[in-house]
N, C-alpha and C positions, 0 to 999 in steps of 0.2 A: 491529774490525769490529762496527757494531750491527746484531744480529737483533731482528725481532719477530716472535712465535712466534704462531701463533692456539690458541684455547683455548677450550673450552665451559663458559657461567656455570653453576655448581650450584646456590649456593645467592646470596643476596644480605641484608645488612643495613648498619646505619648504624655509624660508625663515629667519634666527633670529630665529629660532623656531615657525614662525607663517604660518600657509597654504597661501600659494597668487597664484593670477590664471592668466593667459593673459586669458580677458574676449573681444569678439567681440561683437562690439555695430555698428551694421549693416553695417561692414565691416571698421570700423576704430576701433584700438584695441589698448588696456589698458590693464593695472596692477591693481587689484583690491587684499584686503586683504578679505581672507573665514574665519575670525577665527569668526566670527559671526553666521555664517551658516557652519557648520562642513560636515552637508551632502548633500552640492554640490558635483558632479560628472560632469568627464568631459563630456560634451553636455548638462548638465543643465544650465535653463536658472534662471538667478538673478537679484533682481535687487540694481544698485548700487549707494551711496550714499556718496560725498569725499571720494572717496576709499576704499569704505567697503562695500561687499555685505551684505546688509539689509534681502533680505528673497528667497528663492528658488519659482517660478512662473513656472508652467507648460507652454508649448511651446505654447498653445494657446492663454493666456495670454499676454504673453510676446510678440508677434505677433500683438496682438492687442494694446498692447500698443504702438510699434515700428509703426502702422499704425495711431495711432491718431497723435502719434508727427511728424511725416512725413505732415499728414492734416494741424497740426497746426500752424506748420514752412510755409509751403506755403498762408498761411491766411496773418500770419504773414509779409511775405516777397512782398504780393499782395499791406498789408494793407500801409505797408513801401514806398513803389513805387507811392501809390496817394498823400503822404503825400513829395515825393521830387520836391522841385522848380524847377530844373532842366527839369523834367518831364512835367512841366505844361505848358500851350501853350499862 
């Protein structure tokens, strides 16, 4: 399955000739390449895909998306826990 995460740009420079950013993805932070999205700015939010931001998302977006995966990891992680032998009585 491919996920693309959104992530907030921090800082930005050049790179080979190509833009790359340290992007925060809710406080663990990456290298991502802008040369796909040129009008990322630092504190716009993106979102990224094997290392390439795919498209610039407004902060509320990006927010909401940062909260469904946040939801869906704990589903996930609930769902994982009824499923360990260990756990069963």
């Amino acid at each position: 399955m491919c996920l693309a995460i959104p992530g907030k740009v921090l800082s930005i420079e050049q790179e080979n000739g190509l833009p790359m950013a340290v992007i925060d993805y809710a406080g663990a932070r990456n290298r991502a390449c802008l040369a796909y999205t040129p009008e990322a700015e630092i504190g716009s939010y993106v979102i990224v895909h094997a290392g390439f931001a795919l498209q610039v998302l407004n902060e509320e977006e990006a927010l909401a998306s940062l909260t469904e995966l946040t939801r869906l990891s704990a589903l996930m992680e609930a769902d994982a826990g009824r499923d360990d032998p260990e756990r069963r009585s």
